[in-house]
N, C-alpha and C positions, 0 to 999 in steps of 0.2 A: 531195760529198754523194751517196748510191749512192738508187736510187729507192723502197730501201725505208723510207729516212727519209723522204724527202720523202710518201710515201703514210703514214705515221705522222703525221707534221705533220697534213696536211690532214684526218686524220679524229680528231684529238683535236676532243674536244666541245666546246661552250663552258661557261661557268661556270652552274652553278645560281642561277637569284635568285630567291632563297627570298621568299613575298609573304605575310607574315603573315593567319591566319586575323581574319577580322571577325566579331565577333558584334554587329549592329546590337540583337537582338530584347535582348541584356542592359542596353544603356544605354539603351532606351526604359523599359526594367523599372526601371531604378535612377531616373530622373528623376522618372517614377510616382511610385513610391516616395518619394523626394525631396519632388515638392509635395504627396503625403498626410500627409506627416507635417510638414510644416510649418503644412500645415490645422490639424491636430491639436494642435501647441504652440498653438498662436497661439487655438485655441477655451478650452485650459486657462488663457492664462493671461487673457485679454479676458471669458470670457465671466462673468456676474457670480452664476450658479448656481451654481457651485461652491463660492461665499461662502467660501473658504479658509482665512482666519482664524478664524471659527465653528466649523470644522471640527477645525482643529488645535488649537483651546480646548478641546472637547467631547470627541476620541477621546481623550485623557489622563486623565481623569478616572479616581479612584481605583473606580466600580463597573463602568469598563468592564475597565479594568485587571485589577479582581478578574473580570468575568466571563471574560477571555483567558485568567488561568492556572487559576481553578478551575472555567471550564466545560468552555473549548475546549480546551486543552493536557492538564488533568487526564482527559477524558472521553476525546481521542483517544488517550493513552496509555494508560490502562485497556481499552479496547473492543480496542485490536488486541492488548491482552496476552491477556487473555481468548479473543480471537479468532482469534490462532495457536497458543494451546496447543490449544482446541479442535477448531482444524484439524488440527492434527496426529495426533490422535486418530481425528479421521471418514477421515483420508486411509491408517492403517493401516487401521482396520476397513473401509474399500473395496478393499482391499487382501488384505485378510485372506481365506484358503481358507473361513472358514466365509459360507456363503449368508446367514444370518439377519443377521449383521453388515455383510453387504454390504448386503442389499437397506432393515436400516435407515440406516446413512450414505449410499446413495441416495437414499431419500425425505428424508432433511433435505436435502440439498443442493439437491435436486428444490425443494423448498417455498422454501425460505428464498434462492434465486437468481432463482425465478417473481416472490414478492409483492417490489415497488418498495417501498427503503428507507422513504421518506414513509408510505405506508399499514402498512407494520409499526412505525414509531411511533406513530402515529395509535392504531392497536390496543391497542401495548404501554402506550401512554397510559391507557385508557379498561380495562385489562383487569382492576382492581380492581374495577368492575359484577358479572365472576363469584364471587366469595369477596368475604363478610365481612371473615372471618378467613383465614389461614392458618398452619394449626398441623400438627405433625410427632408421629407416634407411627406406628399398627398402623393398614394401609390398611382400608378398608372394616369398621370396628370394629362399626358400629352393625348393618351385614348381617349380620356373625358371628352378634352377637348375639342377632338375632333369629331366626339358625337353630338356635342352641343355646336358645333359650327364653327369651336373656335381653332383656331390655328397658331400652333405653337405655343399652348399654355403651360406656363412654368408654376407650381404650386410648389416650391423645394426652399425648403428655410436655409442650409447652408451645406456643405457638400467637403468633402477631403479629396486629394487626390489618392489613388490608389497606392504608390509609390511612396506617398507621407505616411500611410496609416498602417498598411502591410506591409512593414519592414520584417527581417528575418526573424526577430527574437518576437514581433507579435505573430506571425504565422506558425511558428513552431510552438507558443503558449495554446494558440486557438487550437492545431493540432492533435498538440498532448492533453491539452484541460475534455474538451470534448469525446476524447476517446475513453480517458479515464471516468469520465459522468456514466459512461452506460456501465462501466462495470460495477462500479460506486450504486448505479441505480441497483442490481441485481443484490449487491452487500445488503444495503438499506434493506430493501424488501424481506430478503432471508430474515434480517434480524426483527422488522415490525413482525412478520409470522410469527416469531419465535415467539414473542408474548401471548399468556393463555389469553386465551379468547374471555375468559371469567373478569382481567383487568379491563376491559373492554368496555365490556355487559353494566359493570360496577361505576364506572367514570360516567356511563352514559346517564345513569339512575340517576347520580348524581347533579345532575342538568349541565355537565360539561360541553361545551362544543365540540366539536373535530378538532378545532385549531389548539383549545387547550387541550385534550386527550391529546394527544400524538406528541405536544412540547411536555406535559406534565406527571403523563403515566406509561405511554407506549416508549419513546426514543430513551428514557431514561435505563427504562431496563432493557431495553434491547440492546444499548452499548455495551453489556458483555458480549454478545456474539459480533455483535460489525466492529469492535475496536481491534481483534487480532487478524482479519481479513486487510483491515483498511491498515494497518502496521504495513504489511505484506507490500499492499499495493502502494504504499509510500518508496519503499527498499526499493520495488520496481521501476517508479517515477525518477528518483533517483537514477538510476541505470539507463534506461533510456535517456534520459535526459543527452546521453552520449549521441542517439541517431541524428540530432540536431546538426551535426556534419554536414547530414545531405540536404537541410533545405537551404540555402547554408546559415549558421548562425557564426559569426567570427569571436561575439564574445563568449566566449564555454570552453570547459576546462576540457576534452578533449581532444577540439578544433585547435588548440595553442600547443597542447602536445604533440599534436600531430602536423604542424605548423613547424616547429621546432625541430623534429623528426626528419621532414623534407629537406628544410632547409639547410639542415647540418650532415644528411642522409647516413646517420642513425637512428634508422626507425625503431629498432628494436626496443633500446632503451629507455625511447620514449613512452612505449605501450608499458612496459614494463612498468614505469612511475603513473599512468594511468593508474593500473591494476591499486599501486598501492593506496592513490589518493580514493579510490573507490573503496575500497578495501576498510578507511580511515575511517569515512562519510557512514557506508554504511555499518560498522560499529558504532560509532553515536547512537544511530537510530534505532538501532535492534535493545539498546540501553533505556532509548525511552521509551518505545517500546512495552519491556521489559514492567517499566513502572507504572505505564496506561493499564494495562492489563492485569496487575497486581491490583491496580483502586478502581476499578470497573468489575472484578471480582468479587469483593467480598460481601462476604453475605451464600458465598454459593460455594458449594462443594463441598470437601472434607469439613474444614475449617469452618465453613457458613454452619454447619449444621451441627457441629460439638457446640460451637455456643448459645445456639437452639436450644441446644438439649441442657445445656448449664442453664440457660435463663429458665427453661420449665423445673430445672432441679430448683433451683434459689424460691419462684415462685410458690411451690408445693411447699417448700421449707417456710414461708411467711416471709423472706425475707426480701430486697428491692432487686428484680430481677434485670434493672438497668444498673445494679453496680457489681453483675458479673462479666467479667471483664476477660478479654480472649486471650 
C-alpha cells in the first residue's frame, strides 16, 4: 500500500446523517386546531338551540322552497345577467376615445361602487315617492308646449303606474343589476387591457372593425382574466341577494326564513338553515366555477406551454404537430 492510498483512506469523510427537519410550531397548530373543532362538534350536537329537528322540518317547506328559486336563484341570475351585459358596455365606453363617454361611465361607476348595496336598496325601495306614474313618449312635452303657446300638451304614448311597475322584487333587481354593472364595468376593462396591445394592432391591419375586434379577438382572450373575478362576484350576488329583506322583497329565501323565525320566535334556528342553504347554493357555484376557469385556461400557463413546446418538438421531428396531444 503506497502512501498515497493510505492518505486517501484517512481523509475520506464520514457518512452524512441526515436529521430530519422539526416543525414543533405545526403540531401545536394542528392540536389547536384539533381541540376547536371538537368544541365545535360537540356544541352542534349537545347544545339544544339549534333545535335541529324544527329546523330541518321548517327549511323544506314549499314557500321557502318557492322563495330559493323564485327569489334568490331567479334574482341572482337576472341581476348578474343584466349586470355584465351592462358592464360590458360602461367598460367600452371608459375605454372609448370619446371624453364625454368616458367621463359618463366614470361617474356611474364612481356613484354606483361609493353608495353600500343596502342603502341603494333601500332607495330603490322607496323610489316610487318620486313619480306617480311613469309613462313613455316626447320628453318635456308640457314645457314645449307652453313655449309654443300651447296649454297642456300631452305627447306620451302610454304610461304605468308606479305602484304596478316598481314592485319589490323589480326594485331590488334594478338595485342589484345596477350596482353590479360598475363593478362588472371595472372586471371588463382590466380583462380588455390585459390583451397585448400587438392583437389589436393585427385585427386592425386586418380591416376589422371595432365591433368585430372586441366580439373576435379582444373578449375572447380576455375571458381568462374577467371569468375568475366575475365567478367571485356571482358567489357575492348570490349573498346579497339576502339584503332584499329591507326593500322589502316577500318572495326570497331569507325573508321566509326569517318570516318563520318571527313567527315561531325561534330565530335562531332559522338563521341557522339560512347559513346552510347559502352554504349549499354557493358550492354549486364555486363547482362551476371551478370548470369556467379550467376551459377559459387552457392554452396558458404550465400546461399551455408543455404542449407548446411538444408541438415545436413533433414539428422539428417532421411529424403533424396537431397530433400531439396534451
Amino acid at each position: 500500500m503506497t502512501t498515497d492510498q493510505v492518505t486517501t483512506e484517512r481523509a475520506r469523510p464520514e457518512p452524512i446523517r441526515a436529521v430530519p427537519v422539526r416543525h414543533p410550531g405545526r403540531w401545536i397548530t394542528v392540536a389547536v386546531l384539533g381541540v376547536l373543532t371538537a368544541m365545535f362538534v360537540h356544541l352542534l350536537v349537545t347544545n339544544e338551540a339549534f333545535n335541529w329537528s324544527f329546523m330541518v322540518d321548517r327549511m323544506f317547506r314549499p314557500p321557502i322552497i318557492e322563495g330559493l328559486l323564485r327569489g334568490t336563484v331567479l334574482m341572482t341570475v337576472t341581476a348578474m345577467l343584466i349586470g355584465v351585459t351592462l358592464g360590458v358596455v360602461i367598460a367600452v365606453m371608459r375605454l372609448s376615445e370619446n371624453p364625454i363617454l368616458r367621463g359618463v361611465a366614470w361617474l356611474y361607476t364612481w356613484f354606483f361602487r361609493a353608495v353600500p348595496r343596502l342603502v341603494l336598496l333601500a332607495v330603490f325601495g322607496n323610489i316610487g315617492i318620486l313619480w306617480s306614474r311613469i309613462e313613455f313618449g316626447v320628453p318635456f312635452d308640457t314645457q314645449l308646449g307652453q313655449l309654443f303657446g300651447i296649454d297642456n300638451l300631452q305627447l306620451r304614448l302610454f304610461g304605468f303606474s308606479s305602484h304596478d311597475i316598481l314592485t319589490g322584487f323589480m326594485a331590488g333587481l334594478l338595485g342589484l343589476a345596477l350596482s353590479e354593472a360598475a363593478y362588472m364595468a371595472e372586471i371588463v376593462r382590466a380583462g380588455i387591457q390585459s390583451v397585448d396591445q400587438g392583437q389589436t394592432e393585427a385585427a386592425q391591419a386586418l380591416g376589422m372593425s371595432r365591433g368585430q375586434l372586441l366580439r373576435r379577438v379582444v373578449l375572447p382572450q380576455a375571458m381568462r382574466v374577467i371569468i375568475p373575478p366575475t365567478g367571485n362576484e356571482t358567489i357575492a350576488m348570490l349573498k346579497d341577494t339576502s339584503l332584499l329583506l329591507y326593500v322589502p322583497v316577500s318572495v326570497e329565501l331569507f325573508f321566509q326564513l326569517d318570516a318563520v323565525g318571527n313567527r315561531t320566535f325561534k330565530i335562531f334556528p332559522m338563521y341557522v338553515a339560512a347559513c346552510l342553504w347559502y352554504l349549499f347554493l354557493t358550492s354549486i357555484l364555486l363547482v362551476g366555477q371551478y370548470f369556467l376557469e379550467r376551459h377559459f385556461g387552457k392554452g396558458y400557463g404550465t400546461a399551455g406551454r408543455a404542449r407548446l413546446r411538444l408541438r415545436g418538438v413533433a414539428a422539428e421531428a417532421g411529424g403533424n404537430p396537431g397530433e400531439v396531444k396534451p
